[in-house]
C-alpha positions in Angstrom: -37.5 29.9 -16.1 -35.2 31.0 -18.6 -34.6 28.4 -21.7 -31.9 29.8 -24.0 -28.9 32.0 -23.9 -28.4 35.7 -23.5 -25.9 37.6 -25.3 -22.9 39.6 -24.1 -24.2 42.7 -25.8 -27.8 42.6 -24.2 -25.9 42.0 -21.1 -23.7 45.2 -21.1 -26.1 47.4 -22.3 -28.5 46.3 -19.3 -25.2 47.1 -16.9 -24.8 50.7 -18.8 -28.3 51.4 -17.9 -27.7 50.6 -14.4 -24.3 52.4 -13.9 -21.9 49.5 -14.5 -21.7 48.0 -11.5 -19.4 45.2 -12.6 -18.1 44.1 -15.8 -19.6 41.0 -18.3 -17.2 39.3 -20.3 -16.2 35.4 -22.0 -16.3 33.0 -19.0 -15.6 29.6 -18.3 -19.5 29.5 -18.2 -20.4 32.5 -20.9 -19.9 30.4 -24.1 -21.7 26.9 -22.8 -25.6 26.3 -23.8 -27.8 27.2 -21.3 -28.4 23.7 -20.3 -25.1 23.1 -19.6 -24.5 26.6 -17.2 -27.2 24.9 -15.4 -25.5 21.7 -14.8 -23.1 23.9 -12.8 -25.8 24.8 -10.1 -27.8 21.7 -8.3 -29.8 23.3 -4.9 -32.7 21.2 -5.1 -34.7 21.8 -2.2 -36.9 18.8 -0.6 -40.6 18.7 -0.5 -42.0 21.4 2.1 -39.4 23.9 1.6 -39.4 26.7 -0.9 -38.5 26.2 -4.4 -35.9 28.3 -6.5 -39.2 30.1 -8.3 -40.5 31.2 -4.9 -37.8 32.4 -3.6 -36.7 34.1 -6.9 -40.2 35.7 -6.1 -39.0 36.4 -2.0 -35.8 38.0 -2.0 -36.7 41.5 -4.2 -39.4 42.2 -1.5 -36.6 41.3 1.5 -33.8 42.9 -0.4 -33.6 46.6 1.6 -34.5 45.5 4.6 -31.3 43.2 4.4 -29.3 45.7 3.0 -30.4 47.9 6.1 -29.9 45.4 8.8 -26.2 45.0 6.9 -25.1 48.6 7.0 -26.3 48.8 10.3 -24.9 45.8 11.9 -22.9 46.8 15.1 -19.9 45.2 16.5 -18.2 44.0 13.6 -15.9 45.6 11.6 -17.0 47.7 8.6 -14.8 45.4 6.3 -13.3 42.1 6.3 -11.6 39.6 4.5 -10.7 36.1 5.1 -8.4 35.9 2.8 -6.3 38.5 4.2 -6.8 38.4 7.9 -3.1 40.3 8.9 -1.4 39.2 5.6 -3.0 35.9 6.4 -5.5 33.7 4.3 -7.8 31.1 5.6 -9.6 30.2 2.9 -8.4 26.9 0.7 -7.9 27.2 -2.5 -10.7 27.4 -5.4 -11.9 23.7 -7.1 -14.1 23.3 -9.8 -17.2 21.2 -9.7 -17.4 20.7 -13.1 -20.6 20.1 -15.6 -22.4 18.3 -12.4 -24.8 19.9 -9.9 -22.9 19.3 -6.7 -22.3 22.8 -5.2 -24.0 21.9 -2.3 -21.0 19.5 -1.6 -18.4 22.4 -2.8 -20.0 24.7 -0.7 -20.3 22.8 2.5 -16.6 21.4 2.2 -15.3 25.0 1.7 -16.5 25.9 4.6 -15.5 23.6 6.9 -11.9 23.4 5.4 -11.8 27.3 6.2 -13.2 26.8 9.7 -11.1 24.4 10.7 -8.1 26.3 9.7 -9.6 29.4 11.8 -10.3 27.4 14.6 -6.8 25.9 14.3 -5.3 29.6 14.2 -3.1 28.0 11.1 -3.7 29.8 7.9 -1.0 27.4 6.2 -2.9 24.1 7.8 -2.8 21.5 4.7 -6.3 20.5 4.7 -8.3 19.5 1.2 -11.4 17.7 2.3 -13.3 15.6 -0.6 -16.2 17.1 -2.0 -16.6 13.2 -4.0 -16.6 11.7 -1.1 -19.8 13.7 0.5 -21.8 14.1 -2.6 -21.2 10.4 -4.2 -21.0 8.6 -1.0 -23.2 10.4 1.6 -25.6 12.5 -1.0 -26.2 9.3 -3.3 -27.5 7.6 -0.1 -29.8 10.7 0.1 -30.6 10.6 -3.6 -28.2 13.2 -4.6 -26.8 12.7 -7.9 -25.1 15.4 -10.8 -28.4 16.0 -12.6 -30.8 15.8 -9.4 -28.6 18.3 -6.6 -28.6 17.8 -3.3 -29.9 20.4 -0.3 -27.5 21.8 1.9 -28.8 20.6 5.5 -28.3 16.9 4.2 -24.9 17.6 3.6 -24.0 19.3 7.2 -25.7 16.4 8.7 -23.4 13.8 6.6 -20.7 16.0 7.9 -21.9 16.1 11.3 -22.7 11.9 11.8 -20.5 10.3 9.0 -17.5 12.8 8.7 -15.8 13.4 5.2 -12.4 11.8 4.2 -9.7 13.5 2.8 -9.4 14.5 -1.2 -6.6 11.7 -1.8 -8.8 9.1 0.2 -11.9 10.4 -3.2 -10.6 12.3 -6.0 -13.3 14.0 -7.5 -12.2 13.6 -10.8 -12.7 10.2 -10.1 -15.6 10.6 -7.9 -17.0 12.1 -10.8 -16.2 9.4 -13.7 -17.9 7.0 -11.6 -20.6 9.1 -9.9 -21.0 6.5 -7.2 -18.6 5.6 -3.8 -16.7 2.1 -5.6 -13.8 4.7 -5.8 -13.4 5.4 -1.8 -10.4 4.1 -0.1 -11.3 2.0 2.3 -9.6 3.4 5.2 -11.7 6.2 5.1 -13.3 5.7 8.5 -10.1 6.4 10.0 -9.5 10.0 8.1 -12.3 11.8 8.6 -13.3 15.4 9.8 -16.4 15.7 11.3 -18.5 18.9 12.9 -20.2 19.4 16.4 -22.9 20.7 14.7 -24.0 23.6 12.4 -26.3 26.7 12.9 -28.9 28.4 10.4 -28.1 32.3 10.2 -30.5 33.0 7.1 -31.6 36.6 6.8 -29.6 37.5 10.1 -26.6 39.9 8.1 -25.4 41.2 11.1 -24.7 37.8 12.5 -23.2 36.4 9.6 -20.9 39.2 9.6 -19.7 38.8 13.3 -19.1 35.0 12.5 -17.0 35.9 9.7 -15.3 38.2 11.3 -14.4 36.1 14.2 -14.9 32.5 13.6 -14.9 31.4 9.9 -17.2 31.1 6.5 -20.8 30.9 6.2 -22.3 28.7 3.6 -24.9 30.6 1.5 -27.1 29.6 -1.6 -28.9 32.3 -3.9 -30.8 32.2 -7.5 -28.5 32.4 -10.5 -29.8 34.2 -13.2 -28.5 33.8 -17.0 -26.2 37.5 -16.5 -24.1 35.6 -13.2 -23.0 33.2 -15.6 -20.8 36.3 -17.7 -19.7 37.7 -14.3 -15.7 39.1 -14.6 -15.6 41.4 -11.7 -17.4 43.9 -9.6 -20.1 44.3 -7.7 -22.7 41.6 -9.0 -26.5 42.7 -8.6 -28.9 41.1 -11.5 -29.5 43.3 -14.4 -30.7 40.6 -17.0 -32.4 37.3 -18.6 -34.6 34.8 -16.9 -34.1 32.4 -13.7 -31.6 29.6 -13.9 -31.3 27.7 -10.6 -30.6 27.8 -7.3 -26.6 27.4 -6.3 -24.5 26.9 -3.2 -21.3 29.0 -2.5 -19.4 30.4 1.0 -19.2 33.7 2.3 -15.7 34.6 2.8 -15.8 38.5 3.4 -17.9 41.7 3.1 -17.5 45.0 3.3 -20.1 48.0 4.2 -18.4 50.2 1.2 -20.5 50.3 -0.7 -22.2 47.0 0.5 -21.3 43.7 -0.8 -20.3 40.0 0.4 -17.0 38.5 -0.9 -18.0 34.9 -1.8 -15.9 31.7 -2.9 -17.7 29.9 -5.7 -17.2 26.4 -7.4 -16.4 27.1 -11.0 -12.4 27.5 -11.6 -10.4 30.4 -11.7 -11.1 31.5 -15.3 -14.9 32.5 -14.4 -15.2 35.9 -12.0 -12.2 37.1 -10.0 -10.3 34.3 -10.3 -12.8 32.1 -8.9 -13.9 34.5 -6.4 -17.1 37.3 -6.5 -18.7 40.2 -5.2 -22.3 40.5 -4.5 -24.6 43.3 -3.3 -26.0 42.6 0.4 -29.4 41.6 -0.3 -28.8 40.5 -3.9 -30.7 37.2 -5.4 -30.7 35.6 -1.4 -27.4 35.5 -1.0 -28.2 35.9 2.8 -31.8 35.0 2.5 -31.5 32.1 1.4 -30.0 28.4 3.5 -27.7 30.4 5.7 -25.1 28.3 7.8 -22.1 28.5 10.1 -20.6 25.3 11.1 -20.4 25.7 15.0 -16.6 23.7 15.3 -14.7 20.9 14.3 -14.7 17.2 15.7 -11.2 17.2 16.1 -9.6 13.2 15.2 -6.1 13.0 15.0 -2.3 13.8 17.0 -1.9 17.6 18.3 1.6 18.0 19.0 4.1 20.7 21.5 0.4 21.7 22.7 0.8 23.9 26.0 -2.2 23.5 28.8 -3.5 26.8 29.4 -6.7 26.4 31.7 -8.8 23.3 33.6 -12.1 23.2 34.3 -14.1 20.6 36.1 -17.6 19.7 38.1 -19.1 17.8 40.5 -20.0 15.0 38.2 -18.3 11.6 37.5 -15.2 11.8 34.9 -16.2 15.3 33.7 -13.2 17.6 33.5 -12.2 19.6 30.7 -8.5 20.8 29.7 -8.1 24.5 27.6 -4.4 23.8 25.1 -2.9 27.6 23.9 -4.4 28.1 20.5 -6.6 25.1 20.0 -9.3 25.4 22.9 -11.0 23.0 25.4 -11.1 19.5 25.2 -12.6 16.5 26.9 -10.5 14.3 29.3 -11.5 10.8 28.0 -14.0 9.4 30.8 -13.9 6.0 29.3 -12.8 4.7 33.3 -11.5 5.9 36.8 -7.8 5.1 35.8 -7.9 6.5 32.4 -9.4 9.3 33.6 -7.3 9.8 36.7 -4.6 9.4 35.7 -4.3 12.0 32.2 -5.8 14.4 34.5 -2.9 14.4 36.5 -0.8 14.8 33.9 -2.2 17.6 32.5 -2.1 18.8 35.9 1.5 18.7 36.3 2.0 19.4 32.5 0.0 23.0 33.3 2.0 23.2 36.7 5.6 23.1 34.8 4.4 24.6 31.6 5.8 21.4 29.8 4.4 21.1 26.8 2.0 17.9 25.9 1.3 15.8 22.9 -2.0 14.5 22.7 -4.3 12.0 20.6 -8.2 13.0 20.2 -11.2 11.2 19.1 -14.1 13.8 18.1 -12.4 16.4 20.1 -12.1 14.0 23.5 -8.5 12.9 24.4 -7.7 9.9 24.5 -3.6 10.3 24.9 -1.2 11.7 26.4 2.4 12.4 26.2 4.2 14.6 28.1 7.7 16.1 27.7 
């Protein structure tokens, strides 16, 4: 473990030696002590599961067997970008977490925001999710705080059972002052997004790649060492100074030439490509390392002018499903026989006409209906 500071000059002249492969410069991060750079990271990982040192030790010995399995993923494209999907971008916009080690809660948040806009099919969906309210509210619960980190399967769970408010509902400027949950509006229960689940994809490249390229982010975390913090552009691969920490970002992209992912981080736009960085496949366990894809979104809320596409239903009580144009299937509410019956019947007919149908969900089941 690193203690003090490297210099920009011992950092380009460790990037000369290997070819330049991206560019050093003054930071956001470059000119803070080294304690402080580290206050921007905060994986901590629970007892039983690897710590940052050991798998600082793991990832050189994994690193071109990943790149392999990378470059020779089949199926997926060879490049892709969800930022510019067709002139489209899915990914919300970059936040900054500030001197407090809560990138677990960055990292998680950004990628369910950019799911659910994929799953949506609305790059311009207005969603901004509250990282305060998942790391002060749910991590404190689970001992997380801005000098102890959290772990990145905590949070998807919080996500998964609690659901996370919006960023007006937490602020995390103010989540932050306060570093506790007195801040949270108290309607919160009623405003938040929740996921179905989530699914580990560490050290599978080629499957990280096809959900990227088809479905949405994938949360990553890797080891930082003291040259990331300088990072301007390029292609990052570690070229110098000690170990700093462990840190959670999202996978937004990759591309096979010559080999990188395209990942959003958590520290402003005046560190790295405007918030945003390269990284060679293999590289530090960036997809070694805590891995995830968030399998949907728990839908809560109106969808409105929604066109019934498809029904599907079984020989079992008040089981029947309904697929809308763009969104996917959802549950018909089996709360009773009339509910049921009757919004079945409706969609029916909606489907039948091709009228299209407003509808009220609850974690992705319906629970009404109105039909033009």
């Amino acid at each position: 473990m690193a203690t003090d500071n490297i210099g920009l000059d011992q950092i380009r002249s460790a990037l000369s030696a290997a070819g330049d492969p991206w560019e050093a410069g003054v930071t956001s991060l470059s000119s803070l002590s080294f304690a402080e750079q580290q206050e921007h990271l905060g994986v901590t990982p629970p007892p039983g599961e690897p710590n940052v040192e050991e798998i600082a030790q793991r990832w050189p010995q994994m690193q071109d067997a990943i790149k392999t399995a990378a470059l020779t993923a089949v199926g997926a494209p060879a490049a892709y970008d969800l930022r510019d999907v067709g002139g489209k971008n899915f990914v919300t916009p970059i936040r900054d977490q500030k001197n407090c080690g809560s990138c677990v809660s960055f990292g998680t948040v950004a990628t369910v925001e950019s799911t659910l806009r994929m799953q949506r099919n609305d790059a311009n969906l207005a969603v901004d999710l509250s990282e305060a309210h998942l790391f002060f509210c749910h991590g404190r619960d689970d001992g997380a705080s801005c000098s102890a980190g959290w772990w990145p399967q905590k949070a998807f769970d919080a996500f998964k059972s609690k659901g996370v408010a919006d960023e007006a509902c937490y602020p995390y400027d103010n989540g932050l002052a306060k570093q506790d949950c007195s801040g949270l509006c108290s309607n919160w229960a009623e405003r938040v997004v929740k996921i179905t689940g989530y699914t580990a994809l560490t050290g599978q490249p080629a499957q990280i790649k096809e959900w990227v390229s088809t479905k949405g982010p994938v949360s990553s975390c890797f080891v930082v060492y003291q040259d990331f913090f300088s990072y301007k552009s390029g292609i990052y691969k570690h070229v110098t100074g000690g170990q700093a920490g462990g840190h959670c970002v999202t996978i937004v992209g990759y591309n096979d030439n010559p080999g990188y992912w395209i990942c959003k981080n958590s520290w402003g736009t005046n560190w790295g490509e405007q918030g945003f960085f390269r990284i060679a496949y293999g590289e530090c366990g960036i997809d070694s390392w805590l891995n995830h894809r968030v399998d949907s979104i728990a839908n809560t809320g109106w969808q409105t002018n929604c066109r019934v596409t498809g029904l599907w239903t079984i020989n079992q009580d008040r089981n029947a499903w309904v697929y809308f144009e763009g969104l996917g299937w959802r549950k018909i509410s089996p709360d009773n026989d009339n509910i049921f019956f009757d919004m079945l019947a409706h969609l029916i007919a909606a489907k039948a006409a091709a009228r299209p149908v407003n509808f009220y969900e609850e974690n992705s089941v319906i629970k009404q209906i109105y039909v033009f």
